[in-house]
TIKOL-268689 format. One record per residue (C-alpha): residue number from 1; chain; x, y, z. Coordinates in nm, 2 decimals. Example, Ala and Ser with C-alpha at 12.3 -4.5 7.8 and 13.67 -1.06 7.14 Angstrom:
# TIKOL-268689
<site><nr>1</nr><kette>A</kette><x>1.23</x><y>-0.45</y><z>0.78</z></site>
<site><nr>2</nr><kette>A</kette><x>1.37</x><y>-0.11</y><z>0.71</z></site>
//
This chain:
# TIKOL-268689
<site><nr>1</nr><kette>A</kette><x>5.96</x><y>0.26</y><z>-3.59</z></site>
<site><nr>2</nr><kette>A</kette><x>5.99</x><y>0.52</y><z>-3.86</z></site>
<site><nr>3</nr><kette>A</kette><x>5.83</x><y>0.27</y><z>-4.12</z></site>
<site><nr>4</nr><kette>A</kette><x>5.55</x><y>0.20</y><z>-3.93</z></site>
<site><nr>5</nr><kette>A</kette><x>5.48</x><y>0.57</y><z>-3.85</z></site>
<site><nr>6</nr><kette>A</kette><x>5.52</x><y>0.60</y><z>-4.24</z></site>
<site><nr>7</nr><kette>A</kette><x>5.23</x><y>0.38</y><z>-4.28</z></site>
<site><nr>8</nr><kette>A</kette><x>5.00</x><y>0.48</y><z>-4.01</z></site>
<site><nr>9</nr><kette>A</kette><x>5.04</x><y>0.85</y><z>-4.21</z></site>
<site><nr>10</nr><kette>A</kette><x>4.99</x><y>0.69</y><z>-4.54</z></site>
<site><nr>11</nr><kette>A</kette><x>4.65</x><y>0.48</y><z>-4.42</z></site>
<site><nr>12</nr><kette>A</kette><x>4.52</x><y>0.76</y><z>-4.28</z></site>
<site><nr>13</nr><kette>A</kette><x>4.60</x><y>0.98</y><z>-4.60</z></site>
<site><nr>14</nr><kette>A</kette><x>4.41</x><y>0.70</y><z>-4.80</z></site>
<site><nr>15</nr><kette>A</kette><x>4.13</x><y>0.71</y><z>-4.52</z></site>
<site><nr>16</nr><kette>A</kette><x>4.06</x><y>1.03</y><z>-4.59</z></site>
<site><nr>17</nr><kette>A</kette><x>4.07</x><y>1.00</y><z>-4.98</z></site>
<site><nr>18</nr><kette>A</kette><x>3.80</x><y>0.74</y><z>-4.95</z></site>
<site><nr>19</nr><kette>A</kette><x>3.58</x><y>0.95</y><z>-4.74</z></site>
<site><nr>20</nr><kette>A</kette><x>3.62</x><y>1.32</y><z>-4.95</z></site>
<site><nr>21</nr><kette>A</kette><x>3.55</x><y>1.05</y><z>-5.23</z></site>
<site><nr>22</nr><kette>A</kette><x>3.24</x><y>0.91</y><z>-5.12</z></site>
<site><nr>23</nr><kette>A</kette><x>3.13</x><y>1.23</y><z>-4.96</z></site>
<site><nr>24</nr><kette>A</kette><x>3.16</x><y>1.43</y><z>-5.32</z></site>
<site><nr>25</nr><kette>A</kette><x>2.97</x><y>1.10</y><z>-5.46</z></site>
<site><nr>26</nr><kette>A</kette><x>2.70</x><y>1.03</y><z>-5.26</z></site>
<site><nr>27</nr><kette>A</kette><x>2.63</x><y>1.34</y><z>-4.99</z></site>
<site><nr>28</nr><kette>A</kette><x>2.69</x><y>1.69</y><z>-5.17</z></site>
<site><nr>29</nr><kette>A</kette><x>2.42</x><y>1.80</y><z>-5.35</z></site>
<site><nr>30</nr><kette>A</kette><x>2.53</x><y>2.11</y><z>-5.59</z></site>
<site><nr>31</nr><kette>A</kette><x>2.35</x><y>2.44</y><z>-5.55</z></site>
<site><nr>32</nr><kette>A</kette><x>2.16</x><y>2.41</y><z>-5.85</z></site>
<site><nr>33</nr><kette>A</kette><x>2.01</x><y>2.08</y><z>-5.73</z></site>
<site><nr>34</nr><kette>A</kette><x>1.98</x><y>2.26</y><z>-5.40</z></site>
<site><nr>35</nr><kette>A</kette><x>1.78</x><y>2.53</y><z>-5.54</z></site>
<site><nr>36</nr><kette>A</kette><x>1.60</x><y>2.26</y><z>-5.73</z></site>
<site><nr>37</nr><kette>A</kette><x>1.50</x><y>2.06</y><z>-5.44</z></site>
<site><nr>38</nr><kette>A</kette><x>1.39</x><y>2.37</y><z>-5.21</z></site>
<site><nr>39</nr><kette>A</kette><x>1.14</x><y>2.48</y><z>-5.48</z></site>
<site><nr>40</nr><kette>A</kette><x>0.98</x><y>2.17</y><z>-5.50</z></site>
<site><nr>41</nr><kette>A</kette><x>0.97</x><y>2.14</y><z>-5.11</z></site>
<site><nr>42</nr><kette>A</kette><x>0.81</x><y>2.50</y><z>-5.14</z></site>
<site><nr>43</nr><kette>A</kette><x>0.56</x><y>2.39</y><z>-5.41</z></site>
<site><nr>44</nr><kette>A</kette><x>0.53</x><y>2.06</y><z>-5.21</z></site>
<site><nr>45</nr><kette>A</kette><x>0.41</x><y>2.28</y><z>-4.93</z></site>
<site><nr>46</nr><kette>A</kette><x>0.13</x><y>2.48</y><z>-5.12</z></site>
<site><nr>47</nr><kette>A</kette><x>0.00</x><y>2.16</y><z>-5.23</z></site>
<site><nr>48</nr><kette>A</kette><x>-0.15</x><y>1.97</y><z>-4.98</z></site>
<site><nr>49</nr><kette>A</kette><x>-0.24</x><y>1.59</y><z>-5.07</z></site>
<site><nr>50</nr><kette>A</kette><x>-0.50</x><y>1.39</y><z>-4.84</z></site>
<site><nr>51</nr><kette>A</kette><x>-0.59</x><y>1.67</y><z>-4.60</z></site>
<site><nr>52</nr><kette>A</kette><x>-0.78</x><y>1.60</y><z>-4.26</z></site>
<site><nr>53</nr><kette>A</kette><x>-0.87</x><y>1.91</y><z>-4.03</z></site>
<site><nr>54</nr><kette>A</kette><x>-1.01</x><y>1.78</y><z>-3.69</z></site>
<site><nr>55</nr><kette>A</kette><x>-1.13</x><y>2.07</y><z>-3.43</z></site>
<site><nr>56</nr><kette>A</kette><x>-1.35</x><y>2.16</y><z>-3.17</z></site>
<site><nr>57</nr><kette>A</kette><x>-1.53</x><y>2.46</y><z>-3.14</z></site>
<site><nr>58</nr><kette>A</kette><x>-1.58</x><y>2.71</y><z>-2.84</z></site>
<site><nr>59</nr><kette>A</kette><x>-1.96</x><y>2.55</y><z>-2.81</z></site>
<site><nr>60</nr><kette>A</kette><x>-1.85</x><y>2.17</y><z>-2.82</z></site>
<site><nr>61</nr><kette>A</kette><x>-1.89</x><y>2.09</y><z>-3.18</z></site>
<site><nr>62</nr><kette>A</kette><x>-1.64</x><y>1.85</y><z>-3.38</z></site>
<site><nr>63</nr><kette>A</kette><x>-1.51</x><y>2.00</y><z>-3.68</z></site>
<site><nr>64</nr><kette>A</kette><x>-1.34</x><y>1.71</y><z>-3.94</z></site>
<site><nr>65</nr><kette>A</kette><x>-1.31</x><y>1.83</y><z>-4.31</z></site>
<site><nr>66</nr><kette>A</kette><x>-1.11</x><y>1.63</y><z>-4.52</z></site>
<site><nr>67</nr><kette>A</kette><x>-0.98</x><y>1.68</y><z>-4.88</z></site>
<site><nr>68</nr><kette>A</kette><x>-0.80</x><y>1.49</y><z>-5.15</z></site>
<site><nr>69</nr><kette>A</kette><x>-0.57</x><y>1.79</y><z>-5.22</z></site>
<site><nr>70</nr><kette>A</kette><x>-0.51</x><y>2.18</y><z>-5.10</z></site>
<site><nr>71</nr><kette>A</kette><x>-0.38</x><y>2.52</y><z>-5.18</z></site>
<site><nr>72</nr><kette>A</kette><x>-0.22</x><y>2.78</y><z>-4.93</z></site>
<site><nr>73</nr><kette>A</kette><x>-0.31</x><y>3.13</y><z>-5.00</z></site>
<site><nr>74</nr><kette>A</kette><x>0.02</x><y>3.31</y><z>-4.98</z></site>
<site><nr>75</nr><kette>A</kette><x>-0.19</x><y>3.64</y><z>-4.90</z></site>
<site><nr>76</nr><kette>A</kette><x>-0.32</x><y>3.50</y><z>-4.60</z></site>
<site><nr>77</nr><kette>A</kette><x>-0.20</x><y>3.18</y><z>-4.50</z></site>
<site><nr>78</nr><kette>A</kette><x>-0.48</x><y>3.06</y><z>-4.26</z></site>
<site><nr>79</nr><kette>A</kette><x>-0.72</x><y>2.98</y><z>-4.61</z></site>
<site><nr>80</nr><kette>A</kette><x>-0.68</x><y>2.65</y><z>-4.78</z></site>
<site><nr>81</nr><kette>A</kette><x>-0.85</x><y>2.60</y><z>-5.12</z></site>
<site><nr>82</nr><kette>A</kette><x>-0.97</x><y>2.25</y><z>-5.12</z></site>
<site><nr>83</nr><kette>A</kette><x>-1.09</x><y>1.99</y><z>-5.35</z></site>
<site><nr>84</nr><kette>A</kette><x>-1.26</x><y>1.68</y><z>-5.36</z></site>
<site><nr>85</nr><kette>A</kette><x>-1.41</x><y>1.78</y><z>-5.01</z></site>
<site><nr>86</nr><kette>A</kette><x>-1.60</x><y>1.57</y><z>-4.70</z></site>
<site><nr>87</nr><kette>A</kette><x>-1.68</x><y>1.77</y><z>-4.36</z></site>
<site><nr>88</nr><kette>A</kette><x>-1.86</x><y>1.61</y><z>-4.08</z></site>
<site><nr>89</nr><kette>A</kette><x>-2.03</x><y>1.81</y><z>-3.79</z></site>
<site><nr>90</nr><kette>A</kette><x>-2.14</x><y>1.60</y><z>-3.45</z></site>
<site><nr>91</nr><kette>A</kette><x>-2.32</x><y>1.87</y><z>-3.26</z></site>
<site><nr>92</nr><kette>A</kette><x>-2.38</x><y>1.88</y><z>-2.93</z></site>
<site><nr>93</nr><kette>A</kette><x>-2.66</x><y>1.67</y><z>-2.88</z></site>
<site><nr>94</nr><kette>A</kette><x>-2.46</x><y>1.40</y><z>-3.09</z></site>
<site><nr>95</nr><kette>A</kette><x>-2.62</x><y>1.44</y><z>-3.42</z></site>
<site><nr>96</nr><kette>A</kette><x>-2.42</x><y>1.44</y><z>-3.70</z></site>
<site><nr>97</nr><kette>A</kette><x>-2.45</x><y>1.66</y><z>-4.06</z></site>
<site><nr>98</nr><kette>A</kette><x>-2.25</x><y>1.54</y><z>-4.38</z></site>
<site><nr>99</nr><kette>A</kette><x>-2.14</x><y>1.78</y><z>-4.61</z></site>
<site><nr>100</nr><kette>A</kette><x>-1.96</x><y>1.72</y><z>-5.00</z></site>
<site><nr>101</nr><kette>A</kette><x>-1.86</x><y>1.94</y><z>-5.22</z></site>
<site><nr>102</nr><kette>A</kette><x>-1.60</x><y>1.96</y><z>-5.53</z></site>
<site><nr>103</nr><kette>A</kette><x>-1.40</x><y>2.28</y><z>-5.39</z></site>
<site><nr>104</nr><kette>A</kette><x>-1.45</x><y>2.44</y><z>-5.04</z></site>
<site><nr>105</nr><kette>A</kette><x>-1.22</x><y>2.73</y><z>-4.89</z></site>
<site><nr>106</nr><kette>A</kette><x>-1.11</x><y>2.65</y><z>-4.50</z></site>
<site><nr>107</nr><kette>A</kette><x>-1.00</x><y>2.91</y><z>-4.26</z></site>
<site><nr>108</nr><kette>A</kette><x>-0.78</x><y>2.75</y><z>-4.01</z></site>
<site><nr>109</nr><kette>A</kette><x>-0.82</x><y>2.95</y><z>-3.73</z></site>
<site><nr>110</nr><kette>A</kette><x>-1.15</x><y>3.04</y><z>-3.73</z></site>
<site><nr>111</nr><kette>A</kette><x>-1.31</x><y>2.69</y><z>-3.92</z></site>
<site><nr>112</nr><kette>A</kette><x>-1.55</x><y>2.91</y><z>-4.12</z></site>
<site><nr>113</nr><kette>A</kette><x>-1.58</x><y>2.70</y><z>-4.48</z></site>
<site><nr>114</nr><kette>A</kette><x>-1.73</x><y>2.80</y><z>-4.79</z></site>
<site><nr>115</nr><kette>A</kette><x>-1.80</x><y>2.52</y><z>-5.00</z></site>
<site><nr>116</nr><kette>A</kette><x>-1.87</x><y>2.53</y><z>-5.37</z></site>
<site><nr>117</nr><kette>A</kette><x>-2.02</x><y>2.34</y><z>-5.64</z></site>
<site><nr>118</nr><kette>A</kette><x>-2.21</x><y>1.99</y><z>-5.61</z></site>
<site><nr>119</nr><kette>A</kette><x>-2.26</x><y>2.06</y><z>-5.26</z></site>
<site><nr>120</nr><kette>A</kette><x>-2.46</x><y>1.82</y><z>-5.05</z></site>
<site><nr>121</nr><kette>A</kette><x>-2.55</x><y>1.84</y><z>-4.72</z></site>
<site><nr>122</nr><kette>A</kette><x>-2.75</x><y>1.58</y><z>-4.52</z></site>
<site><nr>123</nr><kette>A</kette><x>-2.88</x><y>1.60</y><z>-4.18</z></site>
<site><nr>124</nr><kette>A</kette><x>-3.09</x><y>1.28</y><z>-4.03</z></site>
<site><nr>125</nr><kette>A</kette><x>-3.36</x><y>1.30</y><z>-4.30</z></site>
<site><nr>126</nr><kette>A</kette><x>-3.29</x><y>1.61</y><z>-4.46</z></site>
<site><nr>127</nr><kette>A</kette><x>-3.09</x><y>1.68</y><z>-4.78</z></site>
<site><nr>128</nr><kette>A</kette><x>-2.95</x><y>2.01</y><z>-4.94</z></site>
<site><nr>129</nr><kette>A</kette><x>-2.88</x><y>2.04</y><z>-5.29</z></site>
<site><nr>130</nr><kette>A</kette><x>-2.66</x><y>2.35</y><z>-5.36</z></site>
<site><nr>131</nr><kette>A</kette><x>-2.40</x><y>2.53</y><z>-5.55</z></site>
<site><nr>132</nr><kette>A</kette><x>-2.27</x><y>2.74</y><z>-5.26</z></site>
<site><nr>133</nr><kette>A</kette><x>-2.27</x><y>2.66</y><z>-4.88</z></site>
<site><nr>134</nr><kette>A</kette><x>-2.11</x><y>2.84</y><z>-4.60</z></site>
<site><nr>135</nr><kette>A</kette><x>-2.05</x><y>2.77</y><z>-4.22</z></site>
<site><nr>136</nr><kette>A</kette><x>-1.98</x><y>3.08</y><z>-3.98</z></site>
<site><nr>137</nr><kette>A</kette><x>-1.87</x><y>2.91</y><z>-3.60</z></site>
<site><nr>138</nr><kette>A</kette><x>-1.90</x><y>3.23</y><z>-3.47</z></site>
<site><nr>139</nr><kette>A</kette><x>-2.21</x><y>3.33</y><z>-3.53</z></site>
<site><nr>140</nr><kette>A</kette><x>-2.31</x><y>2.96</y><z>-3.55</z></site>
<site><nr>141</nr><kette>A</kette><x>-2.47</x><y>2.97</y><z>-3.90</z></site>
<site><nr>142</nr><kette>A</kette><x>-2.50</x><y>2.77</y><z>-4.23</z></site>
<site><nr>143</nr><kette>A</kette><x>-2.68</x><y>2.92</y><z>-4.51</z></site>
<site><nr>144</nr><kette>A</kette><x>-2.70</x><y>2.75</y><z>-4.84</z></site>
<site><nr>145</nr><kette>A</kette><x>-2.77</x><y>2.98</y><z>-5.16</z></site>
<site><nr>146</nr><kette>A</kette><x>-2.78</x><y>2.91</y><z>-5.57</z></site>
<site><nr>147</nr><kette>A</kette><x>-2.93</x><y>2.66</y><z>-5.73</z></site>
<site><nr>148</nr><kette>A</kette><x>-3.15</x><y>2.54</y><z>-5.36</z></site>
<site><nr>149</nr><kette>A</kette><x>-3.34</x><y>2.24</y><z>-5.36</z></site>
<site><nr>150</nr><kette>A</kette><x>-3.44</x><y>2.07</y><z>-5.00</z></site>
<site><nr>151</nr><kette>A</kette><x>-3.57</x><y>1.70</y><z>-4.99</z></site>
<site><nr>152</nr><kette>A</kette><x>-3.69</x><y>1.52</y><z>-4.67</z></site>
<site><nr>153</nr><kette>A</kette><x>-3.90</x><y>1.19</y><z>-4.67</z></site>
<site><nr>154</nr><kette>A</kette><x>-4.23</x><y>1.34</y><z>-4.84</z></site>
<site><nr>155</nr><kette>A</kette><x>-4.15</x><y>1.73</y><z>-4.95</z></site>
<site><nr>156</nr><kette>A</kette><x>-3.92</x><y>1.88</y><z>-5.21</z></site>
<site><nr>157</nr><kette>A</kette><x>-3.84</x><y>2.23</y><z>-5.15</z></site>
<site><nr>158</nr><kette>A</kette><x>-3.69</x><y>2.50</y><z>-5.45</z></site>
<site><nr>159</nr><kette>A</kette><x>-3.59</x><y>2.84</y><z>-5.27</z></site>
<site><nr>160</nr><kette>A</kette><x>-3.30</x><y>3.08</y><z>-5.34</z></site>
<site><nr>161</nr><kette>A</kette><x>-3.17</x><y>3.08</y><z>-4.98</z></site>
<site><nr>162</nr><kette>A</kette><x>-3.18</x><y>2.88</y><z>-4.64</z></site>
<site><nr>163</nr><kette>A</kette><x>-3.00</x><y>2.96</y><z>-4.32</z></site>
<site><nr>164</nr><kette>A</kette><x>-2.97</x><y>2.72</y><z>-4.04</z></site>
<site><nr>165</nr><kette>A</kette><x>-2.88</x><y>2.83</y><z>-3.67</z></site>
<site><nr>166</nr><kette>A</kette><x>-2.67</x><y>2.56</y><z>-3.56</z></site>
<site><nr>167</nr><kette>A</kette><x>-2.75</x><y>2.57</y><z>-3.19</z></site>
<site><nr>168</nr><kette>A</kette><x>-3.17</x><y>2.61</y><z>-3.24</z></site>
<site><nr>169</nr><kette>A</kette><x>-3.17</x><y>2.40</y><z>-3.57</z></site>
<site><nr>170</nr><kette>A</kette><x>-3.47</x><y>2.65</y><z>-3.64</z></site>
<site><nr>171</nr><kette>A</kette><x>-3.42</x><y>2.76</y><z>-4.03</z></site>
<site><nr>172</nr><kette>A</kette><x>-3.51</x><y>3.05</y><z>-4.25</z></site>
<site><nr>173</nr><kette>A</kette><x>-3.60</x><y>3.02</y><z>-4.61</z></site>
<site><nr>174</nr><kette>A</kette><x>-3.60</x><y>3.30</y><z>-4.86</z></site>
<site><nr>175</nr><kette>A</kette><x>-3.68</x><y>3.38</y><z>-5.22</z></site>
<site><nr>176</nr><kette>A</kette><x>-3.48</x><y>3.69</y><z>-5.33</z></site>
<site><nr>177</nr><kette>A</kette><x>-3.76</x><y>3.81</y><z>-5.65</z></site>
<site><nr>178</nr><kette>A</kette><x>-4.05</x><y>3.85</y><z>-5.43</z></site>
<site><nr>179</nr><kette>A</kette><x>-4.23</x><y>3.50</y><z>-5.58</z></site>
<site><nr>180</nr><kette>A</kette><x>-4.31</x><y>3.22</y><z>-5.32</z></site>
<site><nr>181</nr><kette>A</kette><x>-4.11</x><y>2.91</y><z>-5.23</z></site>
<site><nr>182</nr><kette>A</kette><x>-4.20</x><y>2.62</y><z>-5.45</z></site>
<site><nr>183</nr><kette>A</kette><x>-4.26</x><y>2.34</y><z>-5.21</z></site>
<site><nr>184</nr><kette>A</kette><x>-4.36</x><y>2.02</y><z>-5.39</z></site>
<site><nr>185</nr><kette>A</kette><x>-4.47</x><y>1.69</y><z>-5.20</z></site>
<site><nr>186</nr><kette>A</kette><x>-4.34</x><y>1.36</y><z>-5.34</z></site>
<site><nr>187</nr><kette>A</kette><x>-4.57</x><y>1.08</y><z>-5.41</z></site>
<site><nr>188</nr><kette>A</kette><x>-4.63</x><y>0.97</y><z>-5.05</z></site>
<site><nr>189</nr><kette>A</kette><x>-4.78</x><y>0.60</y><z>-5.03</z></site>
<site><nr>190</nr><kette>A</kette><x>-4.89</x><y>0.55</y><z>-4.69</z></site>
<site><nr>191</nr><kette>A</kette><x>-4.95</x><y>0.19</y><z>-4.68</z></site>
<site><nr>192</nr><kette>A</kette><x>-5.14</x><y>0.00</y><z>-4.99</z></site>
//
C-alpha cells in the first residue's frame, strides 16, 4: 500500500515536471519579448492595412471610403490619414459619385474627408480633375480647389474653385484673381 502511494507521489511529481517544462518552453514569453510584442501591436494599430468605412448620413446618403493603408492621429483619434484612397457616395435619389485620390484625411465621427493629390471625382457624365477636394456632411458640401479642370461630354472647364451642394446638385464656380473661367468646348462631331 505504501509502494503504491510512493508511486502515485512520484508520477504526479514527474507530471508536474513535464508540465513547468513545457510551460517555460512553449507558453512564457519573457518581458522583453512582451514589451516587444506590445509595441508592434501598438504600431500595428496606428497602421491600418485595407481600410473600408461604410456609413450613413443624417440625410440618407451611403458613405464607403476605402484605403490600402491608414494612420491614427494620436492628437485626435477620430482622423485617419489614408492612402491609396476610393470613396463612393449613392445619394438619395440613387445616383452614385466616385472619388480617388493618393492621400485623403477621414474624420470618423463626423465623415467629413479631405482628399489630396490626383483627385478624381466623377459623377454620371461629369469629371473633376484636382489637387485638393473636401466633403462637409454637415453642411452638405464638396468644393474642389487647385489645379481645377471639369470635363463633361463636349466642355472642358479650368477654374480655381467649384463647390457642389449635395442635396440641390446646383454648383458654384470661382476664379480667385478676378480673370474669367476658361471654358473650352471639345471637338463635338454631331453625326458625319
Amino acid at each position: 500500500m505504501k509502494k503504491k502511494i510512493l508511486i502515485q507521489i512520484l508520477l504526479s511529481i514527474l507530471i508536474l515536471i513535464i508540465f513547468i517544462f513545457v510551460y517555460q518552453k512553449y507558453f512564457k514569453i519573457d518581458l522583453d519579448n512582451d514589451t516587444t510584442l506590445n509595441k508592434e501591436i501598438k504600431k500595428q494599430e496606428n497602421n491600418l492595412v485595407n481600410i473600408t468605412y461604410d456609413s450613413v448620413d443624417r440625410e440618407g446618403r451611403q458613405y464607403i471610403i476605402t484605403a490600402e493603408t491608414g494612420n491614427f492621429d494620436e492628437g485626435s483619434p477620430e482622423l485617419i490619414f489614408m492612402t491609396n484612397v476610393n470613396a463612393k457616395i449613392v445619394l438619395v435619389d440613387g445616383s452614385i459619385i466616385y472619388i480617388e485620390s493618393l492621400n485623403a484625411e477621414y474624420n470618423s465621427s463626423s465623415y467629413d474627408t479631405k482628399f489630396k493629390q490626383n483627385v478624381e471625382l466623377k459623377f454620371l457624365k461629369h469629371s473633376i480633375f484636382c489637387q485638393n477636394l473636401n466633403i462637409f456632411f454637415q453642411t452638405n458640401l464638396i468644393e474642389a480647389f487647385n489645379d481645377l479642370t471639369y470635363k463633361s461630354l463636349d466642355l472642358i472647364m479650368l477654374a480655381d474653385k467649384i463647390e457642389i451642394d449635395l442635396l440641390t446638385k446646383k454648383s458654384k464656380i470661382y476664379n480667385f484673381d478676378k480673370s474669367n473661367v476658361i471654358i473650352k468646348r471639345e471637338n463635338f462631331n454631331g453625326g458625319n
